[in-house]
C-alpha positions in Angstrom: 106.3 106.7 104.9 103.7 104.5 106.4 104.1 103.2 109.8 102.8 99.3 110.3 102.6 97.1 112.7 102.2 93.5 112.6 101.8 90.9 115.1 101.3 87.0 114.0 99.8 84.5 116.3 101.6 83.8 119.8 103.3 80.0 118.9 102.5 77.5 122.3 105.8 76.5 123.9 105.4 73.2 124.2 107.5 72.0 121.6 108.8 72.7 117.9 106.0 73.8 115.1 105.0 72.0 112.2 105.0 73.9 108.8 101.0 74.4 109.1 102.0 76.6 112.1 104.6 78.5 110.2 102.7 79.0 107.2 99.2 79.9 109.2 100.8 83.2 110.6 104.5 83.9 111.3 105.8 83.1 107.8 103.1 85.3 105.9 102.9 88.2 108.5 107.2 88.2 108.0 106.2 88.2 104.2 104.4 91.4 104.4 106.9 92.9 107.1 109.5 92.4 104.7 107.6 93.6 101.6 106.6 97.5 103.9 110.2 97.7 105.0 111.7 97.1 101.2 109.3 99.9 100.1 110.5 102.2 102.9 108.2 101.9 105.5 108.2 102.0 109.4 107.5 98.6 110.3 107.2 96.7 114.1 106.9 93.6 113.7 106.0 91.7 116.7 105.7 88.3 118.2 106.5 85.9 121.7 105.9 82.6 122.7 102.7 81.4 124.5 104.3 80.2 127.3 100.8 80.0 130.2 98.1 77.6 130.5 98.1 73.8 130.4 100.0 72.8 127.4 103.2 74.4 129.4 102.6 72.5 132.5 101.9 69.2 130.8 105.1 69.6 128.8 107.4 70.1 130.9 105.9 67.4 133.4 106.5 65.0 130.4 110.2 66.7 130.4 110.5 65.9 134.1 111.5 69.8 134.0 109.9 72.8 136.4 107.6 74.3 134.1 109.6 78.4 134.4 112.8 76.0 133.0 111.3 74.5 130.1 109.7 77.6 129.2 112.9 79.7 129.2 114.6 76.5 127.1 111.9 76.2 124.6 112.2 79.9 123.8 115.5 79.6 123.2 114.5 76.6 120.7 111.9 78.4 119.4 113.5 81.3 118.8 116.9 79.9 117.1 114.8 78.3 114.6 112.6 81.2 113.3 115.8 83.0 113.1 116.9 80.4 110.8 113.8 80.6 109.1 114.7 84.0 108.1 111.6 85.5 110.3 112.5 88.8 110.8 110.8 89.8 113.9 111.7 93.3 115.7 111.2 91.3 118.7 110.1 88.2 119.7 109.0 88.1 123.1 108.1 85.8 125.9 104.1 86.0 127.5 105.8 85.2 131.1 107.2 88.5 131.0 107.0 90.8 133.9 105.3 93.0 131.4 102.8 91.2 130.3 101.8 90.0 134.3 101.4 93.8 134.5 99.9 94.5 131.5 97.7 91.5 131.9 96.7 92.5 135.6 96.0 96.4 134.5 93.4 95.4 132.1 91.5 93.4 134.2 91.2 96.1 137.1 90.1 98.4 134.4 87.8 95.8 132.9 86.3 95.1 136.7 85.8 99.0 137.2 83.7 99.0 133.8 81.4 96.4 135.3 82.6 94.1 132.6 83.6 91.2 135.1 81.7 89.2 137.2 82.5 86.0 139.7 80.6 82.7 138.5 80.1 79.8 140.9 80.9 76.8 138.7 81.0 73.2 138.2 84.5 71.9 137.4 85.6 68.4 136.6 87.9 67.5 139.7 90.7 64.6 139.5 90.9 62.7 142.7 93.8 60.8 142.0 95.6 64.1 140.7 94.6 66.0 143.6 93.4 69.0 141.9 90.4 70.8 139.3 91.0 69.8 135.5 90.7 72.5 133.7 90.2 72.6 129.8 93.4 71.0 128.3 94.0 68.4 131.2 90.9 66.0 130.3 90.9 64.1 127.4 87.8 62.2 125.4 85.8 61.9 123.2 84.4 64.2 121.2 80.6 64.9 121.4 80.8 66.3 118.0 82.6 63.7 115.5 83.8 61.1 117.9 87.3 61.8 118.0 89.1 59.8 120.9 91.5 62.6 121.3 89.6 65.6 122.0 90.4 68.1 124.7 88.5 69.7 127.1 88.4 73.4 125.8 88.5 72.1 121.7 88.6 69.1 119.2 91.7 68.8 116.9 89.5 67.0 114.7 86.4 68.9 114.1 87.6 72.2 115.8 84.3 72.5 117.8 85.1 74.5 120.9 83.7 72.3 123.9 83.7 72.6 128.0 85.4 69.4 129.4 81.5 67.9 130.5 80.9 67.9 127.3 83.4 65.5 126.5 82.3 61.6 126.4 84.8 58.7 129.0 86.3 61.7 129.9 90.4 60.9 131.8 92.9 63.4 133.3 95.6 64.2 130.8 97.9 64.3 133.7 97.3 60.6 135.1 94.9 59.0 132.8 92.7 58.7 136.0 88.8 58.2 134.8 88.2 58.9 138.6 86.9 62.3 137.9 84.4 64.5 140.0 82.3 67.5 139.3 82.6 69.7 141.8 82.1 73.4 142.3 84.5 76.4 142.2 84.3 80.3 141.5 85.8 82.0 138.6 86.0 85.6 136.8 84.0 86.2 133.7 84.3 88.7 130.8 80.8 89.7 130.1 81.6 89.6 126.5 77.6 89.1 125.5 77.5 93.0 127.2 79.6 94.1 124.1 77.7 92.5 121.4 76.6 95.7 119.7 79.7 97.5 120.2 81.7 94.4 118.7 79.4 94.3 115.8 79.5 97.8 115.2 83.1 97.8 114.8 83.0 94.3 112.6 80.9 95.8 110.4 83.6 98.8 109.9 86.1 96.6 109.1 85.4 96.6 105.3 88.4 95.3 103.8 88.6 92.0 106.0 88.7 88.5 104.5 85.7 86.8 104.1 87.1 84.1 106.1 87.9 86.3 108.8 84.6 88.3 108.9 82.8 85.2 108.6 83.9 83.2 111.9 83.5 86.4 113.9 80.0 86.9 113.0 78.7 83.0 113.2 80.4 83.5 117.1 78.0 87.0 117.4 75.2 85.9 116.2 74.7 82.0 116.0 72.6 80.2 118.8 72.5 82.4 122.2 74.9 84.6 120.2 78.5 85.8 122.1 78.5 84.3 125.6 80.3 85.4 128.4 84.0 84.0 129.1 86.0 82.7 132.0 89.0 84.1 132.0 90.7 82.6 135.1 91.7 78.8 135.9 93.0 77.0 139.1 96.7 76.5 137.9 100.0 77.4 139.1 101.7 78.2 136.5 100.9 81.8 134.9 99.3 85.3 135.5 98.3 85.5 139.3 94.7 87.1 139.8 94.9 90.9 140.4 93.0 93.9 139.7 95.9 96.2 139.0 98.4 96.1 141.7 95.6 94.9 144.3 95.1 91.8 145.7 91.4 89.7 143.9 89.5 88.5 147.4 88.2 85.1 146.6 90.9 84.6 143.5 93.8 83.2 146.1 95.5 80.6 143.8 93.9 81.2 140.8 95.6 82.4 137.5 94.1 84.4 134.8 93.3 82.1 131.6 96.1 81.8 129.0 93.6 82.8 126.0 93.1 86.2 128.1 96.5 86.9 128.8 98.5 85.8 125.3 97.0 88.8 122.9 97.7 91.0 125.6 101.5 89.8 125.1 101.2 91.7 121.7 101.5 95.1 123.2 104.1 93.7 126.0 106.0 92.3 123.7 106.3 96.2 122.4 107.5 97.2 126.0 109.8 94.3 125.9 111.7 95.5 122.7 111.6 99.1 124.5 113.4 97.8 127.1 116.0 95.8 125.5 117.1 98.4 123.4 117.0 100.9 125.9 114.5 102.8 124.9 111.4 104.7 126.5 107.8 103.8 127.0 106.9 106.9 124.9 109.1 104.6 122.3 107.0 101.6 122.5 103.0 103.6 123.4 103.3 105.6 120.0 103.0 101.8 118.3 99.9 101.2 120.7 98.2 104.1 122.2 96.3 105.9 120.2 97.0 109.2 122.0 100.6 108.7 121.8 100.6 108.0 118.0 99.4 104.9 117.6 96.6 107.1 115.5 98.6 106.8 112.2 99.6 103.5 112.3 98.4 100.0 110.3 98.0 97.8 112.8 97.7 94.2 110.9 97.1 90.7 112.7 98.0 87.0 110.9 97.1 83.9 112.5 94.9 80.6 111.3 91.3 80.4 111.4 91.0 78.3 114.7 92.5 82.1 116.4 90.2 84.1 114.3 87.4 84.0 117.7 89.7 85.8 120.3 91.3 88.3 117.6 87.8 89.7 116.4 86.0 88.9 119.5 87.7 88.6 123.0 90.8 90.5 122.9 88.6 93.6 121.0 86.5 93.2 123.8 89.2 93.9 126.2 90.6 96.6 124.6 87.4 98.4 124.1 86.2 97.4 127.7 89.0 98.5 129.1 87.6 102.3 128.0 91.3 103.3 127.2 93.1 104.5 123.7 94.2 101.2 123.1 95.1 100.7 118.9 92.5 98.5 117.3 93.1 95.9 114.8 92.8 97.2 111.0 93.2 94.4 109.5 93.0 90.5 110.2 94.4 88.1 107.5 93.2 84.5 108.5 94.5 81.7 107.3 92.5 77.8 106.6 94.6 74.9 107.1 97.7 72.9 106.1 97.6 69.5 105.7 100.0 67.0 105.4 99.8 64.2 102.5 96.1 63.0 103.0 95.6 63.8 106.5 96.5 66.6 109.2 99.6 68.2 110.3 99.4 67.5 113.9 101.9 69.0 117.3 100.1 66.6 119.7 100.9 63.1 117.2 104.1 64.7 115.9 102.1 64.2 113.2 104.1 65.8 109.1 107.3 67.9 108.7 108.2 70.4 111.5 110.6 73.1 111.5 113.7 71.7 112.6 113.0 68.8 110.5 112.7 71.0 107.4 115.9 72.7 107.6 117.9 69.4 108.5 117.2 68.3 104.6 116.6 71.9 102.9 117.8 75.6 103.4 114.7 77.6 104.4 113.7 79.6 101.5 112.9 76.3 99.4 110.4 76.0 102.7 109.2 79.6 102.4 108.6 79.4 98.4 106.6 76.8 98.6 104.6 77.6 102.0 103.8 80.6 100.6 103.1 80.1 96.6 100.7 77.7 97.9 99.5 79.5 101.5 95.9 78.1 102.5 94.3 81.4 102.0 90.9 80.9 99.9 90.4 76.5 101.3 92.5 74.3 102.8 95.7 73.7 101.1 97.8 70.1 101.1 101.3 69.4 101.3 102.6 66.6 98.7 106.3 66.0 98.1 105.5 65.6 94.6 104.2 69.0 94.7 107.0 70.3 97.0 109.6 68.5 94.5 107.6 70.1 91.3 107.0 73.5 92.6 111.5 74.0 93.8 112.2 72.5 90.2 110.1 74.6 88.2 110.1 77.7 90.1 113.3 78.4 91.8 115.7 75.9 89.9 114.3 75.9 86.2 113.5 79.3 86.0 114.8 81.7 88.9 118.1 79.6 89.4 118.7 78.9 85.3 118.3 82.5 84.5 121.1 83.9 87.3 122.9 80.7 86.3 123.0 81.1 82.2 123.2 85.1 82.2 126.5 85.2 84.6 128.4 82.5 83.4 127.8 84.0 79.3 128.9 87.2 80.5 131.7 85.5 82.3 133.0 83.5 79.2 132.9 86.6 76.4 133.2 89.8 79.0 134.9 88.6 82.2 133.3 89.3 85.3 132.2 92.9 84.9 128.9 93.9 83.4 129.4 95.1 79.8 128.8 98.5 78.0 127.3 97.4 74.9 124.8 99.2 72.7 121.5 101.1 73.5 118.1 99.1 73.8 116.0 98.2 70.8 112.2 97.5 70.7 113.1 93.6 72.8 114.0 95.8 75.4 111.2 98.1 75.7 108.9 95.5 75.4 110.2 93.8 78.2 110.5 97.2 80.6 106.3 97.9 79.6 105.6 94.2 80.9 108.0 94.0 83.7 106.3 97.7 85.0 102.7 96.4 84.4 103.7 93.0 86.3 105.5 94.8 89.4 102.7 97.6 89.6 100.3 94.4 89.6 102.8 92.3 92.6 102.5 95.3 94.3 99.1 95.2 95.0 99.0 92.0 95.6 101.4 92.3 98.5 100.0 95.1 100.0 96.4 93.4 99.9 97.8 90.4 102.1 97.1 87.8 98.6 99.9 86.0 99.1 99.4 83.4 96.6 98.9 85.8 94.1 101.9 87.5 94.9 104.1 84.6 94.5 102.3 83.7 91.2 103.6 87.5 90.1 107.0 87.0 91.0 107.6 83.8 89.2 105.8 85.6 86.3 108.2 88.2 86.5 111.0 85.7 86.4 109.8 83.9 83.5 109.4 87.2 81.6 113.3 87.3 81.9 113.8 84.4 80.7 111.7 84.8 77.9 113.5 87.4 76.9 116.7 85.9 77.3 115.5 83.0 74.6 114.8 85.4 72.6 117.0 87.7 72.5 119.6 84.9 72.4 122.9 87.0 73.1 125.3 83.6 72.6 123.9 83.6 68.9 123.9 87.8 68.4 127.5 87.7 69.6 128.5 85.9 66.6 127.3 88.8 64.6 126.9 91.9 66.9 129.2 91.9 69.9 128.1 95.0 71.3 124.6 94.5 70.7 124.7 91.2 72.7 126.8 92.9 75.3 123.9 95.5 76.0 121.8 92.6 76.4 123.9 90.5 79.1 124.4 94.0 80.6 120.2 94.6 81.0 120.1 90.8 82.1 122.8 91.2 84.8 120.4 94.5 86.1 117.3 91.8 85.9 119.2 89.7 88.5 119.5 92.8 90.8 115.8 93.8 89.9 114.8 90.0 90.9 117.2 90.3 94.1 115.1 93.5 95.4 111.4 91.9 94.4 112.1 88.2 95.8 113.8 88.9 99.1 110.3 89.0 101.0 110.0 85.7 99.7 113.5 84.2 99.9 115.9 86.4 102.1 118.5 84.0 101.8 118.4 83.4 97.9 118.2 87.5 97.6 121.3 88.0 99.8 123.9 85.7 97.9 122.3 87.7 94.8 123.6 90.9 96.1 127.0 89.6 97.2 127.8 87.7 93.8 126.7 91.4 92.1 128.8 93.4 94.5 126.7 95.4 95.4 124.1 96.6 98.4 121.4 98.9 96.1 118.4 97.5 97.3 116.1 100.2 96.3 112.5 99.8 95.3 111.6 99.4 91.3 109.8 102.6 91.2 111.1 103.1 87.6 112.0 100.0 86.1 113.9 101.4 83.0 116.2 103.2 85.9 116.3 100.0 88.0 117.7 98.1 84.8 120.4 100.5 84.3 121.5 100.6 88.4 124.5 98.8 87.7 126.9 100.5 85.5 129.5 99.5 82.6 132.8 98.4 84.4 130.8 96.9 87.7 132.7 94.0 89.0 130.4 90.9 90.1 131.0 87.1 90.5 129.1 84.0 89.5 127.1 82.5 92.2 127.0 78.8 93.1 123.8 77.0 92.2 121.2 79.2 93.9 118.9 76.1 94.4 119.5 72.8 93.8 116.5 70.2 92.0 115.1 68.0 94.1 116.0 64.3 92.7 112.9 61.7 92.9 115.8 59.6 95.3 115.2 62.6 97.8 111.9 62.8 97.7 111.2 59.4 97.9 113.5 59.1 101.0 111.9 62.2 102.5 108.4 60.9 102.3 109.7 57.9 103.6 110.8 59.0 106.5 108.5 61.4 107.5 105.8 58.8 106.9 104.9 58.0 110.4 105.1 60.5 113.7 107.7 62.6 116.2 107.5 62.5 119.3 105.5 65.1 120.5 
């Protein structure tokens, strides 16, 4: 038994998540946390929400809320609706927890005793008319890059070119709109990231096995230009992580706040000491998932998150770790992710901009969401959502051939053997053919899953389901029962195992879908296909089961037209 851990990006609290979120980290990384625990495995599967830095404060401003408030409501909102999502997190944690300030606060006094911070006298854009230093996310312009109107301070939406807020163009405070902006100057804490350029490459360059994409990004941010530049890591704000070095008061930091992209990866291992603590457990129970001298050694540590993350996962969170000089667990693996887009342009938080979470499940139960999110996940390019593709893809998948299969097998055994799964006779040469490709096809969705290739695995699956009903047309039991009752009963009796088989391999996929399976078959054998002739005999003569209702629903071109209708223009955001 292998023991993984998985962690998928921190989501921002301000607000609900569109389905590019979901499908650029928490839905794929549960996917895979599913897939390790259905073949036995230890898994931890860990994530929070990002709940510091100036998207917080600017939201709840807008909600005329105090910003600790709105936080602790938007988790709540946040969290219901990954639950309904079927996101099976161990624990999903908040980066305002006490842990994480500590956590957060430990590293950097470790990180200052290793020489690997230093204080930077700066020029900061300062609002007169707010009162206070802008930093990052509170000015807005244009960008330098591609001309977006829209761009923020620390990164353009548009073009995803990270920027520093002078280098935007008519640059306004995103709190006021006030153009009546000085530069002024102010002292912050830097990582001294470029100090760890070898030993960051070095361990890049181990990392064999990571996605092109992934590898990629990391190395342009090494290498390109001046190569890896140092990195503030503290703003003047209120709201979030006050400035310490351990326990110790930071002379000359009075007010200030470490920087949100410092403190949210470090959330990944409090949100371990979190789950320790609401289940009662010790720290020894939470350190052998993250310290390598307490266990941590053994285990598959495995990050998800979309490429616009990929920076601080392979580059400023490693550098913390490693600065921090103690048996922290690395990163193994890193699956990045390109981007959703919405029918011809972007999926968009900040212009409420395509079909967000709570939206999706108003019209459709979430595992028509997950099939399609993940049968077409942006892995290898950018991927685009259609509703003629959404519509196409639950009809032809899940209804036509998933769906018809449960539907004709049940109700034929229903109608000539009642609702128990027949005797009938032994297997001929149908059969076995259909057991060698059924093991060659699992054997292949296997490694497919366990290589993080999503859409590959999904295209095995359904493969696997049409193979069933390939071999219920032609084995055609309704015409065989004419002439050979028990011949057709030992095919509806093989078909009723496929349903249990399909139940097992697609709940990673659809959890909900796989559940009702179980219940209509009566039965909670969930174990892993390791022989498939055995799996196909697992429910016996005599088992009692009952026909499901309609396991998914088609799509009717009325829907889908009403749909894209309405989700035409924006939320607000």
């Amino acid at each position: 038994m292998a023991r993984i851990l998985i962690t998928s990006a921190l989501p921002y609290i301000n607000g609900i998540k569109h389905l590019g979120n979901l499908v650029g980290s928490q839905l794929p990384a549960d996917l895979y946390a599913r897939y390790n625990r259905g073949r036995g495995h230890e898994v931890m599967f860990l994530c929070a929400t990002d709940e510091h830095g100036t998207p917080a404060e600017l939201a709840a401003a807008k909600a005329g809320k105090p910003v600790a408030d709105y936080c602790a409501e938007m988790h709540e909102v946040q969290a219901d609706i990954a639950k309904r999502f079927g996101l099976s997190f161990d624990h999903y944690g908040r980066s305002s927890s006490p842990q994480n300030h500590a956590l957060t606060q430990h590293f950097a006094g470790k990180l200052e005793e290793a020489g690997l911070i230093t204080e930077v006298s700066e020029k900061q854009v300062y609002s007169n008319a707010d009162g206070r230093f802008l930093p990052d996310r509170y000015i807005e312009g244009t960008c330098p890059n591609c001309g977006f109107e829209k761009a923020r301070g620390d990164q353009c939406e548009e073009c995803t070119k990270q920027l520093d807020p002078t280098d935007l163009i008519n640059p306004r405070s995103a709190i006021s709109g006030s153009t009546d902006l000085e530069v002024r100057e102010t002292k912050h804490l830097f990582l001294r990231q470029s100090a760890m350029r070898d030993q960051l490459d070095q361990w890049i360059d181990s990392k064999t096995d990571w996605p092109v994409l992934t590898t990629s990004i990391a190395k342009k941010w090494l290498h390109d230009g001046d190569g890896l530049q140092d990195r503030g890591i503290t703003r003047d704000l209120d709201w979030g992580i006050a400035v310490k070095k351990g326990t110790e008061d930071w002379p000359g930091m009075e007010g200030k706040v470490f920087y949100v992209w410092f403190d949210a990866p470090i959330e990944y291992i409090a949100a371990a000491g979190e789950w320790a603590e609401a289940h009662g457990k010790s720290d020894a129970d939470w350190e052998r998932w993250w310290r390598t001298d307490k266990g941590a050694d053994n285990v598959k540590y495995v990050q998800f998150m979309g490429k616009d993350n990929v920076p601080f996962h392979t580059l400023s969170f490693p550098a913390t770790l490693l600065g921090s000089g103690e048996p922290w667990k690395m990163v193994d693996h890193l699956k990045s992710f390109n981007y959703l887009n919405y029918d011809g342009g972007q999926f968009s938080t900040s212009q409420g901009r395509g079909v967000f979470m709570d939206q999706a499940l108003e019209i459709l139960p979430s595992d028509y969401w997950r099939w399609w999110l993940l049968s077409h996940a942006p892995e290898s390019s950018d991927a685009e959502f259609t509703w003629e593709n959404f519509q196409q893809s639950v009809n032809k998948d899940l209804a036509d051939v998933l769906g018809n299969f449960v539907s004709r097998i049940t109700k034929f055994c229903r109608s000539k053997f009642g609702e128990q799964v027949p005797e009938g006779g032994a297997w001929g040469e149908q059969e076995q053919a259909l057991i060698e490709e059924l093991s060659t096809r699992i054997g292949a969705y296997e490694r497919h899953m366990e290589a993080m290739e999503v859409r590959k695995s999904a295209q095995e699956l359904r493969a696997i389901w049409v193979a069933g009903n390939e071999y219920l047309q032609s084995a055609a039991p309704w015409s065989v029962f004419k002439e050979d009752p028990e011949r057709a009963a030992g095919q509806v009796r093989l078909g009723l195992n496929l349903i249990r088989l399909y139940a097992v391999l697609s709940a990673p996929f659809i959890p909900d879908a796989s559940d009702r399976l179980f219940e209509a078959l009566g039965t909670e054998d969930r174990d892993w296909p390791e022989d498939v002739a055995a799996a196909l005999a697992a429910l016996p003569a005599g088992h009692a089961f009952t026909v499901p209702e309609v396991l998914f629903a088609k799509i009717t071109d009325e829907q889908r037209e009403e749909w894209q209708a309405r989700f035409a223009g924006g939320r607000d955001a």
